[in-house]
C-alpha positions in Angstrom: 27.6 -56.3 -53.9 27.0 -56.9 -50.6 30.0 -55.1 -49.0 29.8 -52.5 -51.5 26.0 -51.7 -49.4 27.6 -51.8 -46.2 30.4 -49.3 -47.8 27.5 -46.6 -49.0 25.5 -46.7 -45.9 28.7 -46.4 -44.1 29.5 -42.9 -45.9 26.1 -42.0 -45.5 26.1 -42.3 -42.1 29.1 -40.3 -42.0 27.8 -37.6 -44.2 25.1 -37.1 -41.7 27.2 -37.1 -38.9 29.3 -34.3 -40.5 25.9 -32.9 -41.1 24.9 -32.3 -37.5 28.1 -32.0 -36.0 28.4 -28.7 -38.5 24.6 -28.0 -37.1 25.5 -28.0 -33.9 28.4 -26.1 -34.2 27.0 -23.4 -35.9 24.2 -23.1 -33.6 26.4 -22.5 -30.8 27.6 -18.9 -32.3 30.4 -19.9 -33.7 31.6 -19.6 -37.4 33.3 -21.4 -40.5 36.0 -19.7 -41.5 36.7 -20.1 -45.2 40.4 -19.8 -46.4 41.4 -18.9 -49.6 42.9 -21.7 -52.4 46.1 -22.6 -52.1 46.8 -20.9 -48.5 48.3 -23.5 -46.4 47.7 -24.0 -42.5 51.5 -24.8 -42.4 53.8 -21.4 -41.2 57.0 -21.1 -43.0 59.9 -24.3 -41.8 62.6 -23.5 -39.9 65.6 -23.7 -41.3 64.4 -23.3 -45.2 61.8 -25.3 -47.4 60.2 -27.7 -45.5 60.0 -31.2 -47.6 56.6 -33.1 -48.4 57.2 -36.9 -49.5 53.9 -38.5 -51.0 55.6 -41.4 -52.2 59.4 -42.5 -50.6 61.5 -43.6 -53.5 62.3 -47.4 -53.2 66.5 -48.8 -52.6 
């Protein structure tokens, strides 16, 4: 049990890092763009459909 401790205070700390580093970032002027679901970051591939592997087939 004890590494599954270490493991919650670990994301806990990292929540509250997120926390204030969204804070901070907001409280400089700037703002959180929210994009809608299922628009993706990625522009269209060259050359056709760009290929996502999440799990390469095995020989």
């Amino acid at each position: 049990m004890a590494s599954q401790s270490r493991t919650d205070a670990a994301i806990a700390r990292t929540r509250e890092q997120l926390a204030a580093d969204v804070d901070a970032y907001l409280k400089s002027g700037n703002k959180i763009q929210q994009v809608p679901m299922g628009v993706s970051g990625q522009g269209p591939a060259s050359g056709g459909r760009k290929q996502l592997v999440l799990k390469p087939r095995r020989a």
